[in-house]
Structures are given as structure tokens and as C-alpha cells.
N, C-alpha and C positions, 0 to 999 in steps of 0.2 A: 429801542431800548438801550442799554446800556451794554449791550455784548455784540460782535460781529458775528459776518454771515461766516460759516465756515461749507467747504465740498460738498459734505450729505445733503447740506440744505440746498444745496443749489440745483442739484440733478441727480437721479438712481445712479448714471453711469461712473459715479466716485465709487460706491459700494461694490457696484459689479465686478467693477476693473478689481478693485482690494481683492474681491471673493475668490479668484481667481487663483492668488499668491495664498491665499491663508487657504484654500481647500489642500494645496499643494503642503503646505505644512502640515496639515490636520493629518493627510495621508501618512507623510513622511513621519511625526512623532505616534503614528496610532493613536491618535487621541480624537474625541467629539465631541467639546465642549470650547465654548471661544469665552475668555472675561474680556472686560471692554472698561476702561478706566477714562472716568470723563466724559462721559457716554451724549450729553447737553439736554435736546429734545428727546435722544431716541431715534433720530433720523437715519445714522449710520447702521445702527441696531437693524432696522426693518430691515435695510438693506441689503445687510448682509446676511439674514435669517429667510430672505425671500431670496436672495442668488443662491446659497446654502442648501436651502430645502433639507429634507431630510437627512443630510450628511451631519446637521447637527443634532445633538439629541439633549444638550445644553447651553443656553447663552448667560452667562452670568455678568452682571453689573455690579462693580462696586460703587457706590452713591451716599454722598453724606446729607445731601442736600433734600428734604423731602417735598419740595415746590416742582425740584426736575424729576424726582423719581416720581412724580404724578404724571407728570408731563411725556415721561416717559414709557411708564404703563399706555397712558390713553395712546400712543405711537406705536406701541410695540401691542396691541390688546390680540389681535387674532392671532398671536403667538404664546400667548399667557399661556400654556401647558410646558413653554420650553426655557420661559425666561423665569430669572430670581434676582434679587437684590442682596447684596452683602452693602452693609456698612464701614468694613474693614477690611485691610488686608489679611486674607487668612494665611495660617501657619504652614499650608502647603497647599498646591497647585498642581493640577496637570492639564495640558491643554494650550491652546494658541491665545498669547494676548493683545491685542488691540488698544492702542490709545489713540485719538486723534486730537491735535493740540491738546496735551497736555503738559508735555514737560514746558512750554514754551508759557504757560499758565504759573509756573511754581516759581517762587520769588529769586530773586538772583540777589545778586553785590553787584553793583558798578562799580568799576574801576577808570581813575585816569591816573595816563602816564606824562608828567610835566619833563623827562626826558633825562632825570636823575632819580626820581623815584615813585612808586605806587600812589595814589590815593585814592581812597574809598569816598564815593560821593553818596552825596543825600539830600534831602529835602529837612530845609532849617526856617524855619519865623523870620523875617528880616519886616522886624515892626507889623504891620497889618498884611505884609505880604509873603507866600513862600518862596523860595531862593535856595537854589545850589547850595549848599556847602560840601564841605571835603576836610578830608583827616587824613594825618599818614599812614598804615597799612604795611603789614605783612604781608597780606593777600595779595598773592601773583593770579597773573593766567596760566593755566596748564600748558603745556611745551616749551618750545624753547625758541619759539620764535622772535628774534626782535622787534620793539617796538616805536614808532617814530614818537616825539614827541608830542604832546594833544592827542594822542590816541584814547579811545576810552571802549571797552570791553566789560562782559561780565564774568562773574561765574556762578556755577548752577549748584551750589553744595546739597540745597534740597534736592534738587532733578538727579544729582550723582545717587546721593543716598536712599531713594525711591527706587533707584536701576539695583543698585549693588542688595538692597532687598528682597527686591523680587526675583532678583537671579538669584540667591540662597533659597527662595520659597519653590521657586517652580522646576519641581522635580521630573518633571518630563514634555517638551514642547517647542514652543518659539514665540519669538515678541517683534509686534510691529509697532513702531511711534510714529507719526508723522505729522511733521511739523515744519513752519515753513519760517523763512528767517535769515539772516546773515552766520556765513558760517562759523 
């Protein structure tokens, strides 16, 4: 298809190993409920609601897409009394959250640095074909690292603004991303 394999799919021993660190959270906030952002099949879901076992007494999914929230019912079914679906992020939160490739999924800005200044790149028509282009740009990378010339980076303003939300939402817990990539 059109999507790659990610961890859950490969083997239970991704979800075990994660259950591990999030039971240790779960204890630590007092909380037992896990959201899960991104959730795909449902594979990491099972996983972690069968390492978990009764230490959860909520697994919640947030899901826009209703092809995976099928997908992910039929993966997660012998747990249907513990799992629910949100379509949105809600207004408040308590509990351990969970995403696996997700931020690494939300759109970015590329940037290239020609060694004087920014430019933001993109995808432009060059006749029947698409083609590079580039504009000049405000938009830096965060720190203050220098940068050689030809360098090209991004930045995450959505993946920022998803974080800085959900840490105003979730009023009592912890959050794990995991995501794989250059740093």
C-alpha cells in the first residue's frame, strides 16, 4: 500500500517493551487511562492493552479517519469494553499519552541555507514536470547552530503547535512520541 511497516507491526516485543515505561507513568501520575494519537491498525493499541492488562481501565483513540477506526476496532475487538474513539482533541486530559510516528507524519517547511540566507523550498510545475523551487524566507531553524552552506532542514510549526496544546490540555500525566529520523 501506500504507508510503511512501523514497530507494532512487526513484533508484540515493541509494545511490551513501551508498556513497561508507560505502566511506570501510569503509577507515577495516578492515572489509568492511556490516549493514543495516530493509533494506524491498532496494532500498538492491542499491545499495549494485553501487556497493561488490567492496570488500564481506559484506552482512548483519537481518529479522524474512519477506514482506520474500522481497522482498528476489528484489532483491538476483545477489548471493546475498554477502548473509545474521540475525533478530537478534547479540552482536558488526564492520563499517559502515546503517539507512535506521529509528529514525524505533520507537515513541516523545508528549508535551504545557500550560505547568506534562508529559503523555503517547494514543489513548483516546471512545464509537464515538478521541480524544486525556492523563495526567500524569514523562517530559521530553532537554535543557534550554524549552518554550512547547502544545508537543508525543516521545521515542525504544526508538530510544535500540537505539543504546546496538548501540554495546556493534559492536566495530570505524561507523554511519549516516538519517532524515528535525523535529529
Amino acid at each position: 500500500g501506500s504507508d510503511f511497516v512501523t514497530a507494532p507491526e512487526l513484533s508484540p516485543l515493541f509494545g511490551r517493551a513501551l508498556a513497561r515505561q508507560l505502566a511506570q507513568a501510569l503509577h507515577g501520575s495516578g492515572t489509568d487511562e492511556l490516549w493514543e494519537f495516530g493509533a494506524g491498525s491498532g496494532a500498538l493499541a492491542a499491545g499495549l492493552l494485553d501487556a497493561l492488562g488490567e492496570r488500564l481501565r481506559r484506552y482512548s483513540i483519537v481518529e479522524l479517519s474512519a477506514p482506520l477506526r474500522a481497522r482498528q476496532r476489528a484489532t483491538t475487538a476483545r477489548f471493546a469494553d475498554r477502548v473509545r474513539w474521540l475525533d478530537a482533541l478534547p479540552e482536558s486530559m488526564r492520563g499517559v499519552v502515546v503517539g507512535n510516528e506521529v509528529l514525524d507524519a505533520m507537515p513541516v517547511q523545508l528549508l535551504r541555507f545557500d550560505g547568506a540566507q534562508w529559503h523555503e523550498r517547494g514543489v513548483a510545475l516546471d512545464g509537464d514536470t515538478f521541480a524544486w523551487s525556492e523563495r526567500a524566507t524569514p523562517l530559521r531553524p530553532p537554535g543557534d547552530a550554524p549552518f554550512p552552506p547547502g544545508a537543508v532542514t525543516e521545521t515542525h510549526a504544526q508538530a510544535e503547535a500540537f505539543i504546546a496544546t496538548l501540554a495546556e490540555r493534559l492536566q495530570r500525566g505524561a507523554a511519549f512520541f516516538i519517532d524515528y529520523g535525523f535529529p
